[in-house]
ROROVEX-345442 format. One record per residue (C-alpha): residue number from 1; residue in one letter; x, y, z. Coordinates in nm, 3 decimals, padded with zeros to 5 digits. Example, Ala and Ser with C-alpha at 12.3 -4.5 7.8 and 13.67 -1.06 7.14 Angstrom:
2
NODE   i aa      xx      yy      zz
NODE   1  A  01.230 -00.450  00.780
NODE   2  S  01.367 -00.106  00.714
END
This chain:
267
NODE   i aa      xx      yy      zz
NODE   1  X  10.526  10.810  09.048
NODE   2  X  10.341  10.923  08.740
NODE   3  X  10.553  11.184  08.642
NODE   4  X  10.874  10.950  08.696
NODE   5  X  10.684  10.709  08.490
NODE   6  X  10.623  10.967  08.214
NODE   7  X  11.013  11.070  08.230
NODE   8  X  11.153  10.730  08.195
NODE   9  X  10.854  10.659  07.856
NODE  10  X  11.013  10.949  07.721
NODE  11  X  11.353  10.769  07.750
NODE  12  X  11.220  10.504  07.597
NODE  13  X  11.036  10.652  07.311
NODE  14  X  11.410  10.833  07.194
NODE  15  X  11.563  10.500  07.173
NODE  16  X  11.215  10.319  07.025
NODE  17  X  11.313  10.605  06.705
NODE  18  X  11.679  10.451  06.688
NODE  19  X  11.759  10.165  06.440
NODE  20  X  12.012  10.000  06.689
NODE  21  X  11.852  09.950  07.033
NODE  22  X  12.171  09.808  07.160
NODE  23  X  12.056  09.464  07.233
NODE  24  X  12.257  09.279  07.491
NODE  25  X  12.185  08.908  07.667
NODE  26  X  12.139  08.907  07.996
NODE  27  X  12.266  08.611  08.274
NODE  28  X  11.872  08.450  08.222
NODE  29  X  11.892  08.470  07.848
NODE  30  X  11.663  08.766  07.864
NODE  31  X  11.721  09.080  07.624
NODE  32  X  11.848  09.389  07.753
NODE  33  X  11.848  09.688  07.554
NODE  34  X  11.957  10.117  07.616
NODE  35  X  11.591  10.201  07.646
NODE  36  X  11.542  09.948  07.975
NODE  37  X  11.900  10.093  08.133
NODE  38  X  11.811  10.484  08.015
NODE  39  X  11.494  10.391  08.217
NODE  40  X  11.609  10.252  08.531
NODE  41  X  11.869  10.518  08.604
NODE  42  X  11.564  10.816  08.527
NODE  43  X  11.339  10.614  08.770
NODE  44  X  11.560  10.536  09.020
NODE  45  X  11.707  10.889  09.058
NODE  46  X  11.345  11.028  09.018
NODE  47  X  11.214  10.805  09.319
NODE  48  X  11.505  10.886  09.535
NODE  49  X  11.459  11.261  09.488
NODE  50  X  11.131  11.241  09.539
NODE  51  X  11.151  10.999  09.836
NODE  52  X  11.454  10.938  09.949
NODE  53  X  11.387  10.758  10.266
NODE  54  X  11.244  10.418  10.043
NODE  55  X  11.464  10.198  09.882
NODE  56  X  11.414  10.117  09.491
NODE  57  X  11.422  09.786  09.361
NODE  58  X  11.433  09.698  08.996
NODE  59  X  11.478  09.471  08.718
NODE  60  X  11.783  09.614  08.672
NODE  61  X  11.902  09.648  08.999
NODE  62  X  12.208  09.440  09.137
NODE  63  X  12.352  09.303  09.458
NODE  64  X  12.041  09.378  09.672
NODE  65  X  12.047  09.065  09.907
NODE  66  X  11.778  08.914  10.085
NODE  67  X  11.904  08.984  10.408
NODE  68  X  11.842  09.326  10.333
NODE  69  X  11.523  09.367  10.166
NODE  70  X  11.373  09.119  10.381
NODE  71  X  11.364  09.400  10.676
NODE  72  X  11.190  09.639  10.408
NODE  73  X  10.833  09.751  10.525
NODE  74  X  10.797  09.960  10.193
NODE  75  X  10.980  09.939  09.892
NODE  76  X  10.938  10.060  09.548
NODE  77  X  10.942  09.769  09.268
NODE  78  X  11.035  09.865  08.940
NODE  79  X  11.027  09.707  08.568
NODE  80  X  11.149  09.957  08.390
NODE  81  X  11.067  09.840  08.060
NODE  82  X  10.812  09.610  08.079
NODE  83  X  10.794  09.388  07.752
NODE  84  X  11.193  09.385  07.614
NODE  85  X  11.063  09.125  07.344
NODE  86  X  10.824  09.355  07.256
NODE  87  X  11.020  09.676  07.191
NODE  88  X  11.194  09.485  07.002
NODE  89  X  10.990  09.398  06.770
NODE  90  X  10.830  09.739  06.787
NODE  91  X  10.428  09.612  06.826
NODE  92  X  10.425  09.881  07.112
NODE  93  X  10.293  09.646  07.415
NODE  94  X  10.534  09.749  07.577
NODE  95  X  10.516  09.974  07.938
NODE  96  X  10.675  10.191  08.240
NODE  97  X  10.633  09.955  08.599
NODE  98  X  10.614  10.160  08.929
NODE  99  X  10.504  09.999  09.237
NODE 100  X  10.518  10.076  09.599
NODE 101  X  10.505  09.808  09.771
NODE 102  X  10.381  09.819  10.161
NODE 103  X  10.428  09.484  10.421
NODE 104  X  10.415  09.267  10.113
NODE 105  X  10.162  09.410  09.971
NODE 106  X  10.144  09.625  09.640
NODE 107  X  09.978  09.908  09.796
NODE 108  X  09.994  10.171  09.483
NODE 109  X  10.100  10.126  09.130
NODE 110  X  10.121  10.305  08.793
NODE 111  X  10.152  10.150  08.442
NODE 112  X  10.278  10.374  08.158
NODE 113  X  10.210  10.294  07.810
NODE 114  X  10.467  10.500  07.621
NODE 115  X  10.338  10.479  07.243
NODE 116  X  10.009  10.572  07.350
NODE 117  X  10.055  10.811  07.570
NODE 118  X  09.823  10.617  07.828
NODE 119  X  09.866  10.586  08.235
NODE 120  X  09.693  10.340  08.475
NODE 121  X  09.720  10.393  08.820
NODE 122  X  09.595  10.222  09.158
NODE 123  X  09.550  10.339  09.467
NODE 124  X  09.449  10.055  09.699
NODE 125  X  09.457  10.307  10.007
NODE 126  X  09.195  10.519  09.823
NODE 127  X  09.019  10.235  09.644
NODE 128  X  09.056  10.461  09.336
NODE 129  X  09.186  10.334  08.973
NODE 130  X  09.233  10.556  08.677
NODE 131  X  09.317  10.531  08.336
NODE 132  X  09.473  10.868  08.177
NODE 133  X  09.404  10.917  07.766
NODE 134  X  09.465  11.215  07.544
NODE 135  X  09.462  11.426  07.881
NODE 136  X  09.141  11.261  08.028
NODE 137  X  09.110  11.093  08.338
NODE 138  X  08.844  10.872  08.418
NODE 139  X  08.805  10.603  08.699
NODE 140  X  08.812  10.219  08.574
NODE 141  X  08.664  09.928  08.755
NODE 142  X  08.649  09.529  08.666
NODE 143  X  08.346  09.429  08.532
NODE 144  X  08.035  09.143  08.636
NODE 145  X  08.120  08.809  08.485
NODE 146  X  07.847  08.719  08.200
NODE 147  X  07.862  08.301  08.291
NODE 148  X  07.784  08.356  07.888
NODE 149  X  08.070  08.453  07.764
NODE 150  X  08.410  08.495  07.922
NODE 151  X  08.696  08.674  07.796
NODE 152  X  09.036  08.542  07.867
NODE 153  X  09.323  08.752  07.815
NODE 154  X  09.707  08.556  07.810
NODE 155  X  10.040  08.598  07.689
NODE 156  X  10.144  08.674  07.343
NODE 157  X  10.450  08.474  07.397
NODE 158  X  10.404  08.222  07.692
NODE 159  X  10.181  07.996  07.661
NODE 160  X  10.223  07.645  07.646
NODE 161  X  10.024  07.329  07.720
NODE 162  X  09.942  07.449  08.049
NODE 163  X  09.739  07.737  07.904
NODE 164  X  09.560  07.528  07.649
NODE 165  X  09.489  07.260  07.999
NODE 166  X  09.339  07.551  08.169
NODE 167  X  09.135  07.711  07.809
NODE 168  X  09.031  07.354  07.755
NODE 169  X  08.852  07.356  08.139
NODE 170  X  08.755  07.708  08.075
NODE 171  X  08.560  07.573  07.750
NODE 172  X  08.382  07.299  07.958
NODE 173  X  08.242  07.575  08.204
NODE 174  X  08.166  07.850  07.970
NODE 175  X  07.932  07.869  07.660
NODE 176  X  08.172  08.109  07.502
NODE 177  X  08.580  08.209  07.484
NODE 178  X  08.691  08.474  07.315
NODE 179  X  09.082  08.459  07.329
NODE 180  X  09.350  08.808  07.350
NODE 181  X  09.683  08.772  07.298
NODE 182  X  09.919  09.079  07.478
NODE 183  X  10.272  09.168  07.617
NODE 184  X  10.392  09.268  07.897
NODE 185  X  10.163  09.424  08.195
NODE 186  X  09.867  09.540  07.958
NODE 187  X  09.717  09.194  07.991
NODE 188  X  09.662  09.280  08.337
NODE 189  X  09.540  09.637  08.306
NODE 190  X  09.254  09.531  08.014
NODE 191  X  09.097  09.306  08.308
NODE 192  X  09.087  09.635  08.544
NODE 193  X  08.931  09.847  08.249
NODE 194  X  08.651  09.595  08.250
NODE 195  X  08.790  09.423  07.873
NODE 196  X  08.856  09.108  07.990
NODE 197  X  08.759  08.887  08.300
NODE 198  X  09.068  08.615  08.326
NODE 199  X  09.419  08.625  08.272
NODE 200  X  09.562  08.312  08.362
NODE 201  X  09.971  08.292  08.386
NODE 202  X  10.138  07.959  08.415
NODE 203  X  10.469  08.012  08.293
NODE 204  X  10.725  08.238  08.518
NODE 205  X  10.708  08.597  08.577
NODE 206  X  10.921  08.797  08.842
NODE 207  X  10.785  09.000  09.129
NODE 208  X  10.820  09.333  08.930
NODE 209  X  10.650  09.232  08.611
NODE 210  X  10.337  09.210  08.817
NODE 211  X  10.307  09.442  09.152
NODE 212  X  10.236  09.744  08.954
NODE 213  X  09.927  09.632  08.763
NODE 214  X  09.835  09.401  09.051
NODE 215  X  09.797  09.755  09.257
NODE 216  X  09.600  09.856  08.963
NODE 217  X  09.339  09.544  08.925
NODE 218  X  09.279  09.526  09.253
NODE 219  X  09.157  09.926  09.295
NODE 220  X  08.951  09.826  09.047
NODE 221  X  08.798  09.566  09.218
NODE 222  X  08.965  09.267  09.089
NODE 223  X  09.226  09.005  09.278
NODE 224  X  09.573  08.851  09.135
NODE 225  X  09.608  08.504  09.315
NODE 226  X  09.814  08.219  09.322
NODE 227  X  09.684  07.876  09.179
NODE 228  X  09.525  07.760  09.516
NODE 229  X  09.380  08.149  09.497
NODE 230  X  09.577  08.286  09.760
NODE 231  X  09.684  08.618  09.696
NODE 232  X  09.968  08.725  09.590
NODE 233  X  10.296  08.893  09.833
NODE 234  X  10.585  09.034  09.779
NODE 235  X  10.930  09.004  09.918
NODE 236  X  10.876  08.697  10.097
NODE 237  X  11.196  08.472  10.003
NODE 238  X  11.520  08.445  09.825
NODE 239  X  11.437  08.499  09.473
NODE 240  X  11.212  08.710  09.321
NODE 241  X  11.011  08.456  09.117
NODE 242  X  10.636  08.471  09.136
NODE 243  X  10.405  08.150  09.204
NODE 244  X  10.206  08.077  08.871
NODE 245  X  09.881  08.298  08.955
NODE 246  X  09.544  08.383  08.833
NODE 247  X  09.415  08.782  08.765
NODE 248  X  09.013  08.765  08.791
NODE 249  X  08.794  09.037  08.736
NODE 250  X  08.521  08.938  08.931
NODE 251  X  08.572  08.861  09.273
NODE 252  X  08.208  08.747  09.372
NODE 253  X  08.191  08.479  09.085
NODE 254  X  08.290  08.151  09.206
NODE 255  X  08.636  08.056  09.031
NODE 256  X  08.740  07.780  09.275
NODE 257  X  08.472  07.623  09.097
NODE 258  X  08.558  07.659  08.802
NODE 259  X  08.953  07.668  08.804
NODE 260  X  09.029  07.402  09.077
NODE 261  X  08.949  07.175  08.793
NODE 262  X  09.268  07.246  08.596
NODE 263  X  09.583  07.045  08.668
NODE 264  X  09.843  07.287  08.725
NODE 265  X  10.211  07.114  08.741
NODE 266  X  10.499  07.174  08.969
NODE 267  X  10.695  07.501  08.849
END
């Protein structure tokens, strides 16, 4: 999956160099440029070279029913360009999703970053995580929770009043809050590098924003759960819309505590 992942970031990065990115609207109001369709087609036909017995699903995949994925044991899930917006507006938080997904479960994943040349992977088989920078590889694990000072991690573009509900609990149960805006999956990967401890997300995301970097947190050692901190599947209905969740760093630290205090409302 890495070297797929690499191949489609390369795709990416020739289009990232172009002044016109070919910016289309998609049926959800969502922008869709060349780099995210150069992607999908180099991921898709990678994966299906490499295994072609395992179906591909991706962002920009069409006309897969539920009726058919629903019989799927293992799957690939794939955002191919995680963080449109943020191409766009070139900040580079922007990355590569590759998941394989196994009985609803995001068994492996790898995150590419493309302008930085860096690639997170988790294997929750092995238990292993990695993080790959300027050709070194190193394992990467969550870190303990200092009850001093917590470090919350959240959306550079979705936040809301739910967020600030859930910061303002956060503030009543912590002596300190330091506060990271980010795009796209990277939010997700800081917390399995040990950068952050919380990244809560109550605004919609879809099932492949998440599953790769969810396979990565949790071979680190961390969880992604839903709000009543369940964790969270894959593939198990219609749409492809994930519950509003939690990603915690710390798994021994008691958040029910702490985040069954905020009022979450209905999606």
């Amino acid at each position: 999956m890495c070297a797929v992942a690499r191949d489609a970031g390369a795709a990416i990065l020739q289009v990232y160099g172009d002044e016109d990115f070919g910016v289309q609207t998609k049926s959800d109001d969502s922008p869709l440029t060349r780099a995210d369709l150069a992607a999908h087609n180099i991921i898709v036909e990678g994966l299906q070279k490499r295994a072609p017995g395992i179906p591909v699903l991706s962002e920009e995949s069409d006309g897969i029913s539920f009726a058919e994925r629903s019989s799927w044991d293992q799957y690939f899930l794939v955002d191919p360009l995680d963080g449109t917006k943020e191409f766009i507006n070139r900040n580079g938080e922007f990355t590569v999703n590759i998941a394989l997904i196994e009985k609803r479960v995001p068994m492996r994943g790898v995150v590419f970053v493309p302008v930085k040349d860096v690639m997170y992977t988790g294997d929750q088989h092995e238990g292993i995580a990695t993080v790959t920078r300027e050709g070194e590889t190193g394992s990467i694990q969550v870190r303990k929770l200092d009850r001093a000072s917590l470090t919350v991690v959240a959306s550079r573009r979705h936040g809301g009043e739910a967020l600030e509900a859930c910061l303002s609990v956060l503030r009543e149960n912590f002596s300190s809050i330091d506060t990271t805006n980010m795009g796209s999956s990277l939010k997700l990967c800081l917390i399995a590098e040990g950068e952050a401890d919380l990244y809560p997300r109550l605004a919609p995301t879809s099932e492949w924003d998440t599953a790769a970097a969810q396979a990565v947190v949790e071979a680190a050692g961390g969880k992604v759960v839903d709000v009543d901190l369940k964790d969270l599947r894959y593939n198990t209905k219609d749409n492809i819309l994930n519950p509003f969740f939690y990603v915690i760093g710390d798994t021994e630290f008691d958040w029910n505590g702490v985040l069954s205090q905020v009022v979450v409302l209905p999606e």
